[in-house]
C-alpha positions in Angstrom: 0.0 0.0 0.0 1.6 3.1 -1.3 1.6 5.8 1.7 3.0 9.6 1.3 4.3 9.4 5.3 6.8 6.3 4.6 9.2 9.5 2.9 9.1 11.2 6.1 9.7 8.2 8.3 13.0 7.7 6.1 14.1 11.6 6.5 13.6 10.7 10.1 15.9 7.8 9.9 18.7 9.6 8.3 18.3 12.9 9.9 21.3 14.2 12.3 18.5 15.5 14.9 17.4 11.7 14.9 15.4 11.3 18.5 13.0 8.3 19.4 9.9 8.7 17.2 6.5 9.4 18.4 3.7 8.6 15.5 0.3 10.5 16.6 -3.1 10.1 14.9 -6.5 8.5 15.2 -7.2 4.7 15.9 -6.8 3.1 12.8 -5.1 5.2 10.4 -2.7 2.5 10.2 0.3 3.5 12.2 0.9 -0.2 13.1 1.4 -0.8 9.6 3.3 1.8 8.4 6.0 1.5 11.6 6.2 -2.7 10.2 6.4 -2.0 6.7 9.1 1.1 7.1 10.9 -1.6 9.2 10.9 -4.0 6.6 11.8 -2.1 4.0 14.7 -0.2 5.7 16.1 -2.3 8.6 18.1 -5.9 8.7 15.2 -6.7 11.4 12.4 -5.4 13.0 11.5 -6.2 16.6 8.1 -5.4 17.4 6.2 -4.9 21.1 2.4 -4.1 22.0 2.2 -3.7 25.0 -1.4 -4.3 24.4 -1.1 -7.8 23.5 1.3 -8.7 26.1 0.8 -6.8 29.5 4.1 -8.5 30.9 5.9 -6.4 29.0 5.7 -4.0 31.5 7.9 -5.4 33.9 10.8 -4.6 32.2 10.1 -0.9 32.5 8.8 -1.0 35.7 12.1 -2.1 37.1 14.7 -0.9 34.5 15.3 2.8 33.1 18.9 2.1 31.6 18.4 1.8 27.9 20.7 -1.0 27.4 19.6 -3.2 30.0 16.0 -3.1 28.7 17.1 -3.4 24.9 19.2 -6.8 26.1 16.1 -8.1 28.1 13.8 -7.2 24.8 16.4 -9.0 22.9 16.0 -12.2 25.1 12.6 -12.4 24.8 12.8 -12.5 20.9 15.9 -14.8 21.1 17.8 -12.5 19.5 20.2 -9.4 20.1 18.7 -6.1 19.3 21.8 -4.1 17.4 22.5 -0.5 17.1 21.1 1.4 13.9 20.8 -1.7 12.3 17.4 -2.8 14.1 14.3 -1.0 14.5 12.6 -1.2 17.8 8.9 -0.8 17.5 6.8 -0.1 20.8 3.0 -0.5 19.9 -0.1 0.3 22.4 2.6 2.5 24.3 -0.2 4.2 26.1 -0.3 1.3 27.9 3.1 1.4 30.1 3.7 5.2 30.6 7.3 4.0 31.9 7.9 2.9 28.3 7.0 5.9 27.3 9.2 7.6 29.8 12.1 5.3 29.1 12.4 7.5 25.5 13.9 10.2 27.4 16.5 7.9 28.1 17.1 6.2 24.9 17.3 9.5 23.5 20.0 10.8 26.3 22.0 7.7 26.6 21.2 5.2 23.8 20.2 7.1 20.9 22.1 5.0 18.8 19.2 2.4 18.9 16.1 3.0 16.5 12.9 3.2 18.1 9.4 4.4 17.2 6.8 4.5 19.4 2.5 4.9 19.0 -0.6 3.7 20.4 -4.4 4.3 20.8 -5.1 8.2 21.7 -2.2 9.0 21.8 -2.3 12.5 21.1 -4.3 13.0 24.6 -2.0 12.3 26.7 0.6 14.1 24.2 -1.5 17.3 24.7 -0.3 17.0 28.6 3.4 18.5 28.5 4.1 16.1 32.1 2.9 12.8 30.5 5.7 12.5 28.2 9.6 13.2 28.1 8.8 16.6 26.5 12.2 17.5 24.2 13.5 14.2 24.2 11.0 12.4 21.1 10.6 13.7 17.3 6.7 13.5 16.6 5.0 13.2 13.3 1.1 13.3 12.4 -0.4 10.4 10.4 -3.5 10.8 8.8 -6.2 8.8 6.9 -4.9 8.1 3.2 -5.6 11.1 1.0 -6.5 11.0 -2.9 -3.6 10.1 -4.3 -2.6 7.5 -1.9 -6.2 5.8 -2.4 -6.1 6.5 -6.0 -2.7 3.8 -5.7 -4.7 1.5 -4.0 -7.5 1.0 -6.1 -6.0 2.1 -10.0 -2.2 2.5 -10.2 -1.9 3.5 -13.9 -4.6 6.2 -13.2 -2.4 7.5 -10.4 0.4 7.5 -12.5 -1.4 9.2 -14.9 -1.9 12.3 -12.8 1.7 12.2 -11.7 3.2 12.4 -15.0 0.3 14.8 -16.5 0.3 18.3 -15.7 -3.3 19.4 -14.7 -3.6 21.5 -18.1 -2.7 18.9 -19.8 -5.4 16.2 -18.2 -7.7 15.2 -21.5 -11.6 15.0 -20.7 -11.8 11.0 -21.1 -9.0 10.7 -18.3 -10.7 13.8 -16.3 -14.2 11.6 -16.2 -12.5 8.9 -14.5 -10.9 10.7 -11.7 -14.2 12.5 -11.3 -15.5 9.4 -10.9 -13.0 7.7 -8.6 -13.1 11.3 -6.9 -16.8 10.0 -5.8 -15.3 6.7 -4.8 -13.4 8.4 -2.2 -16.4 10.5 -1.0 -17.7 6.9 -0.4 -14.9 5.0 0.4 -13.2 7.7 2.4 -8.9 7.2 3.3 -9.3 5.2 6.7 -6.5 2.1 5.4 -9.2 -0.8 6.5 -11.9 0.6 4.3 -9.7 1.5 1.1 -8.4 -2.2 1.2 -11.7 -3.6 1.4 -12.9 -1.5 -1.3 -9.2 -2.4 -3.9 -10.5 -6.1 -2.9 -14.3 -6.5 -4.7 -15.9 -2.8 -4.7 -18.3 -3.8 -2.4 -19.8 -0.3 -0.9 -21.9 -2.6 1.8 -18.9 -3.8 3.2 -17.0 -1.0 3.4 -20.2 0.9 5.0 -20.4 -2.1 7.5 -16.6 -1.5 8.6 -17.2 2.6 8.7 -20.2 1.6 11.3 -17.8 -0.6 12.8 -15.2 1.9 13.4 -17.3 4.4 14.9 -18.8 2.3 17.6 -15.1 1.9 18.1 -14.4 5.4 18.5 -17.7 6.2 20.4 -16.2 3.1 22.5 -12.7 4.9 23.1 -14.8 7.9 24.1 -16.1 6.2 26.5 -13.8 4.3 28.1 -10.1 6.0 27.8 -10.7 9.4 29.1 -10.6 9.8 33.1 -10.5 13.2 33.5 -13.0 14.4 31.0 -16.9 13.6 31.0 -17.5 11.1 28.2 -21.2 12.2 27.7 -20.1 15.8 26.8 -17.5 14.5 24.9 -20.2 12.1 22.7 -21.9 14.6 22.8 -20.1 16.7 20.8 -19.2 13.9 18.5 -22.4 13.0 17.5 -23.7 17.0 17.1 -21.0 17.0 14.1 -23.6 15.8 11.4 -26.0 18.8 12.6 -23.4 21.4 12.8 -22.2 20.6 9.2 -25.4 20.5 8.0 -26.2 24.0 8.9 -26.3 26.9 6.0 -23.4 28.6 8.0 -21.2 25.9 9.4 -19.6 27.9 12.4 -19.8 25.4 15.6 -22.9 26.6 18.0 -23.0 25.2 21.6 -27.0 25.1 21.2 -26.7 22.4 18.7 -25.0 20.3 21.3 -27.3 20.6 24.1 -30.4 23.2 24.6 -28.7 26.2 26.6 -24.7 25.1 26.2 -22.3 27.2 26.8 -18.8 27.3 25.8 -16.6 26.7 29.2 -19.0 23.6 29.4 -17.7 21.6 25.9 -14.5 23.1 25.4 -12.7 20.7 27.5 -14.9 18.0 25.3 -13.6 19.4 22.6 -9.7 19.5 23.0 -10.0 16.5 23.9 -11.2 15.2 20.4 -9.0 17.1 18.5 -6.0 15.7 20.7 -7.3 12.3 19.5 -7.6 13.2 16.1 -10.9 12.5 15.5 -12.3 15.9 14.7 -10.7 18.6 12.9 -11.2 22.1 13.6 -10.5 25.6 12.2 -10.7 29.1 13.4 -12.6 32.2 11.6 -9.6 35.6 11.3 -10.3 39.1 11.7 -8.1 39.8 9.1 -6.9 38.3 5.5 -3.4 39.3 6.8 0.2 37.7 7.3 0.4 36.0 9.5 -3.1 34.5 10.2 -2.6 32.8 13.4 -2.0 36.6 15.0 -5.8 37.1 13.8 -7.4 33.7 14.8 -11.1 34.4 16.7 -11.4 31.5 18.8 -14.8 32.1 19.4 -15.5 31.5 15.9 -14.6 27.9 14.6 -16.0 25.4 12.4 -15.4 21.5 13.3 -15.4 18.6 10.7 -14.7 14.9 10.3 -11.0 13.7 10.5 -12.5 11.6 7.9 -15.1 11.9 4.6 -16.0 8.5 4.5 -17.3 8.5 8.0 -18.7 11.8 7.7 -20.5 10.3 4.8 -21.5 7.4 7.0 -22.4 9.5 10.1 -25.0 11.3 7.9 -26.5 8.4 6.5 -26.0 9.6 3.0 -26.7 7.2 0.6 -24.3 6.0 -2.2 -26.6 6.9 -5.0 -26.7 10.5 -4.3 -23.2 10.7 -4.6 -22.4 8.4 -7.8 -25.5 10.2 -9.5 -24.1 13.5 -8.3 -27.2 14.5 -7.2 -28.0 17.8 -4.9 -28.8 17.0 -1.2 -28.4 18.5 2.3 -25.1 17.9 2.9 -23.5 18.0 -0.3 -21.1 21.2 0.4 -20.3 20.2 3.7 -19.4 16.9 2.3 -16.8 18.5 -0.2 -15.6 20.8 2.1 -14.7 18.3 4.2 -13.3 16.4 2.0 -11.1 19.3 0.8 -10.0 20.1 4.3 -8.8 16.7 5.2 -6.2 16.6 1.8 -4.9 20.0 2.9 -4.6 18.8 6.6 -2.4 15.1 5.4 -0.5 17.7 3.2 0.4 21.3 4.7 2.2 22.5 7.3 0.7 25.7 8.2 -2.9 25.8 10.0 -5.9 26.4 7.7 -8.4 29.0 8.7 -11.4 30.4 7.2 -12.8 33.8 6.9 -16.2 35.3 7.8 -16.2 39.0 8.0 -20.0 39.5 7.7 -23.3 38.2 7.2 -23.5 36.4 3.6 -20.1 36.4 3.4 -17.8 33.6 4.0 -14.9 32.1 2.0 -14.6 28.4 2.9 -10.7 28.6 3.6 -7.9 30.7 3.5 -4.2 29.4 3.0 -0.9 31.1 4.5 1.7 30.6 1.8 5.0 32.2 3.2 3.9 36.0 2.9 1.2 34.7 0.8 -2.5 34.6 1.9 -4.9 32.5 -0.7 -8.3 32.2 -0.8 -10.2 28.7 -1.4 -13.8 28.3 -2.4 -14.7 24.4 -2.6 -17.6 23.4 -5.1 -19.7 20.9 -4.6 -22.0 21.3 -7.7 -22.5 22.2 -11.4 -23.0 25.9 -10.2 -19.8 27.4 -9.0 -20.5 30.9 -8.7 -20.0 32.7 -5.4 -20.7 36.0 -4.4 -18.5 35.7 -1.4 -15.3 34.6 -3.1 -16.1 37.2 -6.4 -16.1 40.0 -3.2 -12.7 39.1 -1.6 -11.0 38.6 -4.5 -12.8 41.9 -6.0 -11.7 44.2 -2.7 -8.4 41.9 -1.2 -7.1 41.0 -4.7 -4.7 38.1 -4.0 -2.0 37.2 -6.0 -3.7 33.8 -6.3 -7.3 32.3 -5.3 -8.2 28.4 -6.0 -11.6 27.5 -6.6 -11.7 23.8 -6.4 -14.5 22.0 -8.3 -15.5 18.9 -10.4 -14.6 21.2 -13.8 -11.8 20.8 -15.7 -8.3 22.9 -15.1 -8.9 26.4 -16.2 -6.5 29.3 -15.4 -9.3 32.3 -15.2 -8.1 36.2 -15.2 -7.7 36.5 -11.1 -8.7 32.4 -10.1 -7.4 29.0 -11.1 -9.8 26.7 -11.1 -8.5 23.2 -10.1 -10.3 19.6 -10.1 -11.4 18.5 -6.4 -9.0 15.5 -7.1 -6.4 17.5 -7.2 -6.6 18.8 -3.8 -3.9 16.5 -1.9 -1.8 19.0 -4.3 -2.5 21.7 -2.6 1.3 22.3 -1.6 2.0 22.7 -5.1 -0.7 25.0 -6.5 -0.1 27.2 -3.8 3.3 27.7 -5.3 1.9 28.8 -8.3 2.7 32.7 -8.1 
């Protein structure tokens, strides 16, 4: 399975700033893969511990905080010595012994020599707690569902390469129609691993929908039992208002939609606690179209979304046809703007914001590209018009705005217009000017 984050796993491997590696992201994005498979494609061995599966594990830690005492009792128990740079140590479920998770500090201060990557189940919430983890001492990096490109691999290789050796002017209509098409696939499909291999198997959409209801039991489940300090109900709450917020005209989170007479201080908490798990993603109205946007961020104003389409699609109970047929319905630009948000999230570095100065005028996002700030109007439909984006580009005039949409490439006098399944790309067309 071809995944984008397997380039940055091998930057960390060479890199002279080389610390234990922390891999954060949502149940099932397939970390546990990705850790193996980098293993086996870059080490002599690969020597693998859940501490999940096998609870004595702990022992060692509880009792041992020199690196090179626990390394030879790991070694022992695979009947096997664990060598320097040569072996990759993998610590799965690490939630699950917090002295493993301390023992990284020391790894990193006395045995840093030894290659070891470390993730586990909600991880990212007891990341967001600077005491619960040798702070300094680990490199982290985010994994995300697969975007388009990477489920494009999975499911048609020569269309993928395709896109990579076309440039988008250059796409002909014939080959355009198909990624349209496999563009709806993903709406359906969605990048959670589990689900894009069961679709690349036999295109059944029932069993994929049957393993998106699966999976968010499971994270309704983690909800539920993993957090200690947070109420759970709020916290469901909040989770299961998503479909409602989304499917509002204006999209902005409201604390009524959660409970009758919410306020704020009583779901924030909830909140940061599913963005910390990666479940949710969220992102903050500005003040002003200016560099840099995080100085302008109103975090009383912000809009939350799936970490996920294909679950959003599933949480909605949107059916299939709608979607293949391109048909209009409720949810349709919430849909797309999701979807659009969750390629920029797997492939930019800076945070995403949106803008929403007035009344009847929003633009869906805007981009920080070093200096430059670019405007992004996602398109759901066959009418792209919008009076909002015409307005900001009319009185802010950009150097570049991106309306993405299921037309063809089409470089317009103060807009590009880009295909939606080019939005994993966004890196790159914002380098445009």
């Amino acid at each position: 399975m071809y995944r984008k984050v397997l380039n940055k796993l091998s930057e960390w491997k060479s890199s002279s700033r080389r610390k234990p590696l922390i891999l954060k992201g949502a149940r099932q994005v397939g970390k546990t893969w990705l850790m193996k498979e980098f293993g086996k494609q870059n080490y002599e061995k690969t020597f693998y511990f859940s501490f999940e599966n096998d609870s004595e594990l702990q022992k060692i830690f509880a009792t041992n905080k020199d690196p090179y005492r626990i390394v030879s009792l790991l070694g022992t128990i695979k009947n096997d010595k664990i060598e320097k740079e040569k072996h990759l140590i993998i610590f799965d479920e690490i939630q699950e012994c917090p002295n493993a998770l301390n023992s990284l500090k020391y790894f990193c201060e006395d045995a840093n020599d030894y290659h070891v990557i470390a993730a586990g189940s909600l991880l990212g919430t007891l990341l967001a707690e600077p005491m619960s983890y040798p702070v300094g001492k680990v490199n982290l990096l985010d994994v995300y569902p697969m975007d388009f490109e990477e489920f494009l691999g999975a499911v048609n290789p020569p269309l993928l390469k395709y896109l990579e050796e076309t440039p988008p002017q250059e796409i002909i209509s014939i080959q355009h129609t198909k990624l349209i098409e496999q563009f709806h696939n993903y709406l359906i499909v969605g990048g959670l691993p589990e689900c894009v291999a069961s679709w690349a198997e036999d295109q059944n959409s029932g069993t994929v929908l049957q393993i998106q209801k699966e999976l968010l039991s499971l994270y309704e489940n983690d909800i539920a039992k993993h957090n200690k300090k947070i109420d759970a109900g709020r916290i469901l709450l909040v989770f299961k208002s998503l479909v409602t917020q989304l499917s509002k005209e204006n999209e902005k989170f409201i604390y009524g939609c959660v409970k009758q007479g919410a306020r704020a201080r009583e779901f924030e908490v909830a909140i940061e606690w599913l963005v910390s798990a990666g479940l949710i993603l969220r992102i903050y109205d500005v003040r002003k179209p200016e560099h840099p946007l995080k100085v302008f961020e109103d975090f009383s104003s912000f809009k939350l979304f799936f970490f996920d389409v294909g679950l959003a699609k599933c949480a909605a109970q949107i059916e299939n046809k709608q979607i293949i047929l391109d048909s209009d319905f409720q949810f349709k630009g919430a849909l797309t703007e999701n979807y659009c948000l969750q390629q920029f999230h797997a492939n930019l570095e800076n945070d995403i914001h949106y803008y929403s100065p007035a009344q009847n005028y929003e633009v869906d996002f805007l981009l920080q590209n070093e200096m430059q700030i670019i405007p992004v109007e996602c398109k759901a439909g066959g009418n792209v018009t919008s009076a909002s984006f015409k307005r900001y580009r009319r009185e802010e005039k950009p150097d570049l705005a991106i309306r993405f949409s299921q037309l063809e490439y089409k470089e317009e006098e103060d807009m590009i217009n880009v295909p939606l399944y080019l939005a994993c790309r966004i890196n790159k067309i914002s380098d445009k000017k």
